[in-house]
C-alpha positions as CSV (number, residue, x, y, z in Angstrom):
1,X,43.0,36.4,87.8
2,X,39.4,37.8,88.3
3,X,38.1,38.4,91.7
4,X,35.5,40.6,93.9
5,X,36.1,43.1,96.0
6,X,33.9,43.1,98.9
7,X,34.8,46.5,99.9
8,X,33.1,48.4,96.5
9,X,29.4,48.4,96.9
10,X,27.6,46.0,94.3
11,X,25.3,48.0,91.5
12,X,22.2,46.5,90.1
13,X,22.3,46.4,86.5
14,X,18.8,46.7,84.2
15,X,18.7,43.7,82.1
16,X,16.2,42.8,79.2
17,X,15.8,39.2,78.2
18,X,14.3,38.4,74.4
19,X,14.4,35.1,73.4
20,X,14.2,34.7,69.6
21,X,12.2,31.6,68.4
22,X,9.5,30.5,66.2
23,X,8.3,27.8,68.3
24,X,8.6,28.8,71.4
25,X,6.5,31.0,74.1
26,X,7.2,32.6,77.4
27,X,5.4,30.0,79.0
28,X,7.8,27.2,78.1
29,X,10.8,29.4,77.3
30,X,13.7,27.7,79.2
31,X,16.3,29.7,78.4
32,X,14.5,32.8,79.3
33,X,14.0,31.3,82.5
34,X,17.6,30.1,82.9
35,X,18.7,34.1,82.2
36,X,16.0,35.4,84.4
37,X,16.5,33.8,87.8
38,X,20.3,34.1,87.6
39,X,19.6,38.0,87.3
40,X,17.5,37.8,89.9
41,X,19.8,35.7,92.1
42,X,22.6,38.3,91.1
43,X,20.7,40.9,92.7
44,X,20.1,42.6,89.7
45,X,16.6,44.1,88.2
46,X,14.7,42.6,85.2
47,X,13.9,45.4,83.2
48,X,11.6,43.8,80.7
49,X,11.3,39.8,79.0
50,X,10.1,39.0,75.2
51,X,9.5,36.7,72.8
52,X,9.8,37.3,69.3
53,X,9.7,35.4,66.1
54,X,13.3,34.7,64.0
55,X,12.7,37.9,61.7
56,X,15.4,40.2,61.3
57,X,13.8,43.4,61.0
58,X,11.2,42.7,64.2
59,X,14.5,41.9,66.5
60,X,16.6,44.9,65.4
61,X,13.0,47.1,66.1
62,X,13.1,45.7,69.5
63,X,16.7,46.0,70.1
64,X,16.5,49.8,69.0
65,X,13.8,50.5,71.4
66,X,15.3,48.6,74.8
67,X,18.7,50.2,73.6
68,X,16.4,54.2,73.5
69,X,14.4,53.0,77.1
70,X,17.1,55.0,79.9
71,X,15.6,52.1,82.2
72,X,17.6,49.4,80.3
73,X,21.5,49.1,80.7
74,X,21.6,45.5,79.3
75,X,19.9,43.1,76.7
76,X,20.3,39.3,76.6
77,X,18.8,37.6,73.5
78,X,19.0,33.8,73.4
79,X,18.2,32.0,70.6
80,X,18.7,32.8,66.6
81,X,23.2,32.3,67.0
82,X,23.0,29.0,64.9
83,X,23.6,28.2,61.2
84,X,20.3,27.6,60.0
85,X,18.8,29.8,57.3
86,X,16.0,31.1,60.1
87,X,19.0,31.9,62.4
88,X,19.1,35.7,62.4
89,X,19.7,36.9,65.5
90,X,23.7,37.6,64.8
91,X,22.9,40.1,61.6
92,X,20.1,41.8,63.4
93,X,22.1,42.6,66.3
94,X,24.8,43.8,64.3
95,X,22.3,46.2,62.1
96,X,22.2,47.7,66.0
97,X,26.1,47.6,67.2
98,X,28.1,50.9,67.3
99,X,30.6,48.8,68.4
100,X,31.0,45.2,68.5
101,X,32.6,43.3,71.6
102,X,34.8,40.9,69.9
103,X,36.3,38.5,72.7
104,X,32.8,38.3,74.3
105,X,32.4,35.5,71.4
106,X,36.3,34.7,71.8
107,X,35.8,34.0,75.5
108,X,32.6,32.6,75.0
109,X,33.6,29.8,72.4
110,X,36.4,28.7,74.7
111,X,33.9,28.2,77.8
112,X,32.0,26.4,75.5
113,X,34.5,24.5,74.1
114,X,35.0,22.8,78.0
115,X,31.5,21.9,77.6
116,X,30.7,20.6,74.1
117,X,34.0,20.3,72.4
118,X,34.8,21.3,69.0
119,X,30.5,21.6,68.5
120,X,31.0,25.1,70.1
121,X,31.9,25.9,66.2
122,X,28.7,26.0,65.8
123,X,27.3,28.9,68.2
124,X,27.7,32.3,67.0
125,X,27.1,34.2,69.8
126,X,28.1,37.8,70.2
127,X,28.4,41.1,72.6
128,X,28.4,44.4,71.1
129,X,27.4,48.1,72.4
130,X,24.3,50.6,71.1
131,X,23.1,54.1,72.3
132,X,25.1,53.3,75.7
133,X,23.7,49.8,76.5
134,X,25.0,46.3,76.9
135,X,23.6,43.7,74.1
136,X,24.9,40.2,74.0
137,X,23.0,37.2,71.5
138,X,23.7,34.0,73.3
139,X,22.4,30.4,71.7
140,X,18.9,29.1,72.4
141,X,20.0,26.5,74.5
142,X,19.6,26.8,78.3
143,X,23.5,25.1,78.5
144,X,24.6,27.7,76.7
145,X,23.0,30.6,78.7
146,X,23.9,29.2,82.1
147,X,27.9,29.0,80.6
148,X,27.7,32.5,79.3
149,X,26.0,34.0,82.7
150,X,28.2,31.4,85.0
151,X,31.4,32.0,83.5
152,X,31.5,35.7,81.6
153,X,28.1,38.2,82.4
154,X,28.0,37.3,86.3
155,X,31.2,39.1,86.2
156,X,31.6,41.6,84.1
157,X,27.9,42.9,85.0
158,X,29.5,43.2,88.6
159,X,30.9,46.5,89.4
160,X,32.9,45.1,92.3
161,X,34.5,42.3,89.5
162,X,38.2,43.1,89.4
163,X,40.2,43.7,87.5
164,X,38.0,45.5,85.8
165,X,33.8,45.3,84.1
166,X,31.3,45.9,81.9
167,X,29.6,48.3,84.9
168,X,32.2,50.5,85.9
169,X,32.6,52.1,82.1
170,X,29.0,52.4,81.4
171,X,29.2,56.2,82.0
172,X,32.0,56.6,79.1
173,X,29.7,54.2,76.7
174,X,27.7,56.7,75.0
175,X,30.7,59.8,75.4
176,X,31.3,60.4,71.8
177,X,27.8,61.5,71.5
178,X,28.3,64.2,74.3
179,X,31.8,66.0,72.5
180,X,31.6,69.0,70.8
């Protein structure tokens, strides 16, 4: 199964935190908090934390312009997967994806599915790839983001994860814009 290996040097990774809500601000944004001390506890480097409103078009904007900043290598969005007519997170992160990352919502239902049973139907979170960066939509609810950093992102944004990550491709991620 998965494992580190302590003899590869660990790589911080860049990671941008936006959590998506109409009710919520930074100051009691729990999720956000959740994401952002497990980053930090990680060892890596929070490149940059947001609120925004559940509006398609001003999530996708912000998406675009972490996914353009070359001090960015990851975005975390919590908040916005649900079923609800206001929940737009999903579609505006897919307006983004060059490529989507299927089983990151495979993997993540059946983590959640330990937790919360057959409710995990309900979470559409997904993973996907834009301009050479990471971007994964993960549900509002602090549960959630601690199952998908605890049991998927802690180790696939670890370069010394085995057998193999999210870090140690990032340099083929953006290749088909560099062939001629």
């Amino acid at each position: 199964m998965s494992r580190i290996d302590e003899s590869k040097d660990f790589i911080p990774v860049r990671i941008a935190v936006l959590a998506v809500s109409d009710t919520r601000s930074l100051a009691d944004d729990k999720s956000g908090d959740v994401l952002e001390g497990r980053i930090r506890e990680a060892g890596h480097v929070l490149a940059d934390r947001r609120i925004l409103r559940d509006e398609r078009g001003e999530i996708a904007d912000q998406l675009r312009a972490w996914c353009a900043d070359p001090e960015i290598d990851v975005i975390l969005t919590t908040g916005g997967t649900g079923l609800t007519g206001r929940d737009v997170t999903v579609e505006a992160h897919r307006d983004v994806y060059e490529k989507e990352i299927e089983a990151f919502a495979t993997v993540f239902t059946m983590v959640s599915y330990q937790k919360i049973g057959t409710s995990a139907v309900q979470s559409r979170a997904t993973g996907g790839v834009a301009n050479g960066t990471y971007l994964f939509a993960l549900p509002g609810s602090s549960g959630a983001c601690k199952d998908a950093w605890d049991e998927i992102l802690r180790w696939q944004l670890d370069y010394r994860h085995r057998p193999c990550n999210f870090v140690e491709i990032f340099p083929r991620l953006d290749e088909h814009k560099r062939r001629k």
